[in-house]
Chimera marker file (.cmm) of the C-alpha trace (Angstrom):
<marker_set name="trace">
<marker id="1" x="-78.498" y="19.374" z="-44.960" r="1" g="1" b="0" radius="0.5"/>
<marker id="2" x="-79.072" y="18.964" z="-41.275" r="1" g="1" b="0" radius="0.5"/>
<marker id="3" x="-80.538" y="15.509" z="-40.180" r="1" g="1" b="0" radius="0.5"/>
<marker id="4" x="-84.076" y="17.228" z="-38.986" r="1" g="1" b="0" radius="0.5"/>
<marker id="5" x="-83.752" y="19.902" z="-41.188" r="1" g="1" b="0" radius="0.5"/>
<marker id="6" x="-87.276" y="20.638" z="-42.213" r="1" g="1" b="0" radius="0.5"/>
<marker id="7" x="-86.731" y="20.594" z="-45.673" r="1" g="1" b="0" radius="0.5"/>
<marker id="8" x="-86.646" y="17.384" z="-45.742" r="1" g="1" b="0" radius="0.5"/>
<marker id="9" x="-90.193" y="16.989" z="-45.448" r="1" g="1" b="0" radius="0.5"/>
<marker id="10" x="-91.998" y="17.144" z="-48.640" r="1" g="1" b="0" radius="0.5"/>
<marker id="11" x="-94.145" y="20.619" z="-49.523" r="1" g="1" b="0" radius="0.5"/>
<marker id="12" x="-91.557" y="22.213" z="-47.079" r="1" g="1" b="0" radius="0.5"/>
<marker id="13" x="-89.006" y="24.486" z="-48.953" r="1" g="1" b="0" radius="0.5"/>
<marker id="14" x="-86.865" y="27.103" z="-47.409" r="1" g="1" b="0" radius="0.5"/>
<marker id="15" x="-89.980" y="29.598" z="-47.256" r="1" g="1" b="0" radius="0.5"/>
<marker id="16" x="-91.898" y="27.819" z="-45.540" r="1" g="1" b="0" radius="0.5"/>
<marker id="17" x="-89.305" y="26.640" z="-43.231" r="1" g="1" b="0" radius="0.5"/>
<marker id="18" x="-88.388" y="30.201" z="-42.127" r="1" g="1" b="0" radius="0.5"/>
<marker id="19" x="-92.043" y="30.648" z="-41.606" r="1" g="1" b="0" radius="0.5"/>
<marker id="20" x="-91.856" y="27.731" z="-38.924" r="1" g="1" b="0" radius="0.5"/>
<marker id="21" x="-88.777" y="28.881" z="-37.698" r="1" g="1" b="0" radius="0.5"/>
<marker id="22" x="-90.769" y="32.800" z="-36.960" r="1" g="1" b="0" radius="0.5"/>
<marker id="23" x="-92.828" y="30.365" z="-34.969" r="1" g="1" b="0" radius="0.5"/>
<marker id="24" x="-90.621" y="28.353" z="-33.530" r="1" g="1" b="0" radius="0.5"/>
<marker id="25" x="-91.113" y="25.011" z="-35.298" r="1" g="1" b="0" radius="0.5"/>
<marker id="26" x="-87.490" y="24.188" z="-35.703" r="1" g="1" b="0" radius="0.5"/>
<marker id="27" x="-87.620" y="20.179" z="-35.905" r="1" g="1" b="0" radius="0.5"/>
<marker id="28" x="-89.601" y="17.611" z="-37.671" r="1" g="1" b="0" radius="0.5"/>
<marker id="29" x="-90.453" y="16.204" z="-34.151" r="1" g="1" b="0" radius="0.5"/>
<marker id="30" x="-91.966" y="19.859" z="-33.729" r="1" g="1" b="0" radius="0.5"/>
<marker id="31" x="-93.702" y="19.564" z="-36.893" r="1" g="1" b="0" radius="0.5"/>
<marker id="32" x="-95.576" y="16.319" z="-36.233" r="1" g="1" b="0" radius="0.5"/>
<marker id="33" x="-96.683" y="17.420" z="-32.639" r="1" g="1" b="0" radius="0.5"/>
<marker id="34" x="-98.393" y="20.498" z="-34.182" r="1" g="1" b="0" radius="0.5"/>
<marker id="35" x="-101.846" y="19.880" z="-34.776" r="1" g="1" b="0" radius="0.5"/>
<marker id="36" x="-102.994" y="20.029" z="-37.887" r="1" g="1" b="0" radius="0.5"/>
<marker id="37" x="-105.756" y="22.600" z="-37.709" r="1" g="1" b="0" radius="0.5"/>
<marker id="38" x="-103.269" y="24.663" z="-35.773" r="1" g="1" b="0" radius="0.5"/>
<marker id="39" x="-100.489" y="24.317" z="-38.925" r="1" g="1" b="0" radius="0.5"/>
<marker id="40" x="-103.881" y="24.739" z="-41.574" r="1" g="1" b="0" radius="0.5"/>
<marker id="41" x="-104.581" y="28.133" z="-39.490" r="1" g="1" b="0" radius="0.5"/>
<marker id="42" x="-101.074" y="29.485" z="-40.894" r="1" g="1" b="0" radius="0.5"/>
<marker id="43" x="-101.817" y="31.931" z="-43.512" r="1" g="1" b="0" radius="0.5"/>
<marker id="44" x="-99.968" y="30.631" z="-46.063" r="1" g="1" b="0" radius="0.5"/>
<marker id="45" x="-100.189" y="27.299" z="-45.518" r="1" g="1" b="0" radius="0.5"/>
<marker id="46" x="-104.322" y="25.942" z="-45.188" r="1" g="1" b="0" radius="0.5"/>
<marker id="47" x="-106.320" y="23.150" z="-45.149" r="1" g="1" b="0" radius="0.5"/>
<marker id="48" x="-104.779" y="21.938" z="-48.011" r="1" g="1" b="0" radius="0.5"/>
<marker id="49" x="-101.247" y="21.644" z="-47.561" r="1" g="1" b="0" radius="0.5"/>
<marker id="50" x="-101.620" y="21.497" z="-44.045" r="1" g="1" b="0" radius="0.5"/>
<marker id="51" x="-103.090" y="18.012" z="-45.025" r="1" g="1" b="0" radius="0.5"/>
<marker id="52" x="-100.012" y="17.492" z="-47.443" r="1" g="1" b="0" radius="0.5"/>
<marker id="53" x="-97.430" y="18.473" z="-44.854" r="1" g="1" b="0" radius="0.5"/>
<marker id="54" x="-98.714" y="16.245" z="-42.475" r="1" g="1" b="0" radius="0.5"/>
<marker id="55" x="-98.279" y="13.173" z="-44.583" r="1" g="1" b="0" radius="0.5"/>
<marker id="56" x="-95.348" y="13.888" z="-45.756" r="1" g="1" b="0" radius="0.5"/>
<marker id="57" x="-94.260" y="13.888" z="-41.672" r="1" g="1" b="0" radius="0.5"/>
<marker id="58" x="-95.791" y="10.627" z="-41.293" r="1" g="1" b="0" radius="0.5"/>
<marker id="59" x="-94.304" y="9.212" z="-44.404" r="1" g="1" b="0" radius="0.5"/>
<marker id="60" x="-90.901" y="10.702" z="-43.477" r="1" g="1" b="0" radius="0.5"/>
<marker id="61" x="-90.652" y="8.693" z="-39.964" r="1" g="1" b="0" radius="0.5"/>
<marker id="62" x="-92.348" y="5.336" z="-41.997" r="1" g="1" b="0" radius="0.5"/>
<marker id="63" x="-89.285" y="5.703" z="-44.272" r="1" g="1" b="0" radius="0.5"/>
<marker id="64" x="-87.408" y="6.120" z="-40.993" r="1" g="1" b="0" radius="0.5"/>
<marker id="65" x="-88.782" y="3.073" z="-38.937" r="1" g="1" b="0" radius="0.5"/>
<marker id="66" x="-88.186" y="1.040" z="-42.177" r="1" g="1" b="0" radius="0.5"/>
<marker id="67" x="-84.952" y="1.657" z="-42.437" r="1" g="1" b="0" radius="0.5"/>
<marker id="68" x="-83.642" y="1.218" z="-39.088" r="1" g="1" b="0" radius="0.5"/>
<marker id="69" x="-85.523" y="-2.374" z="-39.696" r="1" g="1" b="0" radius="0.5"/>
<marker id="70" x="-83.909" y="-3.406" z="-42.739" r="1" g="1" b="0" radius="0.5"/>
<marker id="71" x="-80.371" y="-2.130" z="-41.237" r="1" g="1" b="0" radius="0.5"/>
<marker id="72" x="-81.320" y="-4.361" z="-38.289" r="1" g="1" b="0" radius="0.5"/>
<marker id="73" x="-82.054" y="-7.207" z="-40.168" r="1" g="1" b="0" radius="0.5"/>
<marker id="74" x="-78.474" y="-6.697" z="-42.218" r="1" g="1" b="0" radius="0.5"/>
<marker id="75" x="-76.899" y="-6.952" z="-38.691" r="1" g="1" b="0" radius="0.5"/>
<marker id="76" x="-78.512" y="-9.962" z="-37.265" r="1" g="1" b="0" radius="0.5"/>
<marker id="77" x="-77.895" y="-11.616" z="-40.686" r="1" g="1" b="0" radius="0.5"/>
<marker id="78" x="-74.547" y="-11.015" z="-40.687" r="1" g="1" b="0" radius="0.5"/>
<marker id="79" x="-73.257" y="-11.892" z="-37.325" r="1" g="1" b="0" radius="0.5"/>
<marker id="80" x="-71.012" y="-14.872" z="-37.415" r="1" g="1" b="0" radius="0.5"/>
<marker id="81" x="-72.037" y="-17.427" z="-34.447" r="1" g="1" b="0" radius="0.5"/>
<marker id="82" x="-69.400" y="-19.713" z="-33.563" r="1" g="1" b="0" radius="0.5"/>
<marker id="83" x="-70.312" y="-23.319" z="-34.558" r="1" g="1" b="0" radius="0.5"/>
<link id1="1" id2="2" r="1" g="1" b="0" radius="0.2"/>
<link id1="2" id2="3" r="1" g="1" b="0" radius="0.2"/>
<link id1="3" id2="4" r="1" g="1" b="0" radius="0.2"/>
<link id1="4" id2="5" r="1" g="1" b="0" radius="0.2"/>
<link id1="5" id2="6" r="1" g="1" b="0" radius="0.2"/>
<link id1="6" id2="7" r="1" g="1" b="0" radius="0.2"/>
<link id1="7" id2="8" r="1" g="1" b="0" radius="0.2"/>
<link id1="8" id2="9" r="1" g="1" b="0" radius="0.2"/>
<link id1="9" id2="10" r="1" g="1" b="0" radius="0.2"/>
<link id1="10" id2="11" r="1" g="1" b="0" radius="0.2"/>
<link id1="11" id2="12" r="1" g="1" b="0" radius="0.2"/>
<link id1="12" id2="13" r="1" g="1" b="0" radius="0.2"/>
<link id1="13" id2="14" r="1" g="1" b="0" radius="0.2"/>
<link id1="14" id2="15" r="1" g="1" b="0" radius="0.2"/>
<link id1="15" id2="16" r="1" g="1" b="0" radius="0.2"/>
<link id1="16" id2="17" r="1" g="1" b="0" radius="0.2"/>
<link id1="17" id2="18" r="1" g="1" b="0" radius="0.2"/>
<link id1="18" id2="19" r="1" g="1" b="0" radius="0.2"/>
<link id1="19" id2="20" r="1" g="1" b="0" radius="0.2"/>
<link id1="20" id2="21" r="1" g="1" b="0" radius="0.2"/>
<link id1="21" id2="22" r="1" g="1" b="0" radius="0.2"/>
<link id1="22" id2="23" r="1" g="1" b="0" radius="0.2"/>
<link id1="23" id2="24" r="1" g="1" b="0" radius="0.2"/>
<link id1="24" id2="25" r="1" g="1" b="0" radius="0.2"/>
<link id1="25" id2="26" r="1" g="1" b="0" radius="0.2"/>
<link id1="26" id2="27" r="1" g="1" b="0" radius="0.2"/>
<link id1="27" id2="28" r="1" g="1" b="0" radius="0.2"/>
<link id1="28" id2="29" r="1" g="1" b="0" radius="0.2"/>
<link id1="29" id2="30" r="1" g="1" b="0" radius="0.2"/>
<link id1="30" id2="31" r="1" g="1" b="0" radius="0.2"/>
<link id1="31" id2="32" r="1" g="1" b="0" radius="0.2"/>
<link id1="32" id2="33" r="1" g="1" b="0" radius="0.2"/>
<link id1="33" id2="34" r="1" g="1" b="0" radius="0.2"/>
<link id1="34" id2="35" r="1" g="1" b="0" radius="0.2"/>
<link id1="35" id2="36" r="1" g="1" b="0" radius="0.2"/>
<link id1="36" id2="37" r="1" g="1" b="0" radius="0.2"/>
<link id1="37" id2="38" r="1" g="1" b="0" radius="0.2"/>
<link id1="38" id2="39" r="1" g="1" b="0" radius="0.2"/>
<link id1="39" id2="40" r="1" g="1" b="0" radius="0.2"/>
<link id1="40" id2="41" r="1" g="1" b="0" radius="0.2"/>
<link id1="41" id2="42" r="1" g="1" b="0" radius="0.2"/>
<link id1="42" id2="43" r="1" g="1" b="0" radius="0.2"/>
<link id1="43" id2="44" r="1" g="1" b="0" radius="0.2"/>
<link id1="44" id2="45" r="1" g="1" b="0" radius="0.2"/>
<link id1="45" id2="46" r="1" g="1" b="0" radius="0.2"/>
<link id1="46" id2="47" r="1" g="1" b="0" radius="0.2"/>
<link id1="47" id2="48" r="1" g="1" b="0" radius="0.2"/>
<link id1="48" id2="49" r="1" g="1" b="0" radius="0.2"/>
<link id1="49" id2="50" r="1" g="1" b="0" radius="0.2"/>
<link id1="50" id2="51" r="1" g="1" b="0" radius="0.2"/>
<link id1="51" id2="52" r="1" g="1" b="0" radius="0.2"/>
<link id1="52" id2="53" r="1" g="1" b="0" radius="0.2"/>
<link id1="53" id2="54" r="1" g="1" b="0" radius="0.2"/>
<link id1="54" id2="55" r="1" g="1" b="0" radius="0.2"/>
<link id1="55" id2="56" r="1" g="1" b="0" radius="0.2"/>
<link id1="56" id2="57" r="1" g="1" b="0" radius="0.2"/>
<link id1="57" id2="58" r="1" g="1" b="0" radius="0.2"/>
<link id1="58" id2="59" r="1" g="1" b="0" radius="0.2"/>
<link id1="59" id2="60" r="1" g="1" b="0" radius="0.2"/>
<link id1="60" id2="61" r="1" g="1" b="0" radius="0.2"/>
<link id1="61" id2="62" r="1" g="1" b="0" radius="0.2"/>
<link id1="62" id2="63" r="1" g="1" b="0" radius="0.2"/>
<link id1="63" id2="64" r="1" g="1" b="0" radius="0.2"/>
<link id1="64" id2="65" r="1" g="1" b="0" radius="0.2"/>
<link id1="65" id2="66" r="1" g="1" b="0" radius="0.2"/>
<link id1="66" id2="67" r="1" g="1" b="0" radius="0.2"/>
<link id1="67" id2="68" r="1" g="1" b="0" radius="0.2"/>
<link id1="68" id2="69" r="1" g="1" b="0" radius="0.2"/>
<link id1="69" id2="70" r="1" g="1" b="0" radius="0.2"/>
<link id1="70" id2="71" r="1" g="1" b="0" radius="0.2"/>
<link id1="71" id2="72" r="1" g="1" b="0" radius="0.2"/>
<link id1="72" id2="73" r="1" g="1" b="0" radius="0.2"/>
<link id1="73" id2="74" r="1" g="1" b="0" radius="0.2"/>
<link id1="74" id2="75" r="1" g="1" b="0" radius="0.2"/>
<link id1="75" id2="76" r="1" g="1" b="0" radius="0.2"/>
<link id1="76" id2="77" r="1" g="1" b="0" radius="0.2"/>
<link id1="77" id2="78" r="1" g="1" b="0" radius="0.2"/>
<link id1="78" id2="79" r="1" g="1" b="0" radius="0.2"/>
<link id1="79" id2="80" r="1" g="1" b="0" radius="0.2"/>
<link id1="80" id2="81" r="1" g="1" b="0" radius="0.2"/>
<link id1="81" id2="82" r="1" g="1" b="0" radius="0.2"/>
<link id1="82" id2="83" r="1" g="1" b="0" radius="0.2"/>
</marker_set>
């Protein structure tokens, strides 16, 4: 699995990703720059999961902002400072 693949984003499955790639949405970065009554106007998608897909984008670059903090914090920790 590719690092943006979108299938990585919950409520996203292969389907739907080849029905974002027909409209060339090929990234999560895509993704979260489409607005969301744009991406509920989809016909397969709607209000609904439009709503679901979006959070699922947000949560996805949370996860990805908390990660790159704790992997900071591992480094800074770690460093050995001469005494």
């Amino acid at each position: 699995m590719k690092q943006d693949d979108l299938t990585r984003i919950k409520h996203v499955g292969l389907s739907r990703m080849r029905l974002f790639n027909d409209i060339r949405i090929t990234t999560i970065k895509q993704l979260s720059e489409m607005p969301l009554e744009k991406l509920a106007a989809i016909k397969s998608i709607g209000d609904h999961y439009a709503k679901l897909i979006k959070n699922s984008v947000n949560d996805y670059y949370e996860g990805k902002k908390e990660k790159f903090t704790t992997r900071r914090c591992f480094c800074q920790r770690d460093k050995i400072h001469p005494g």
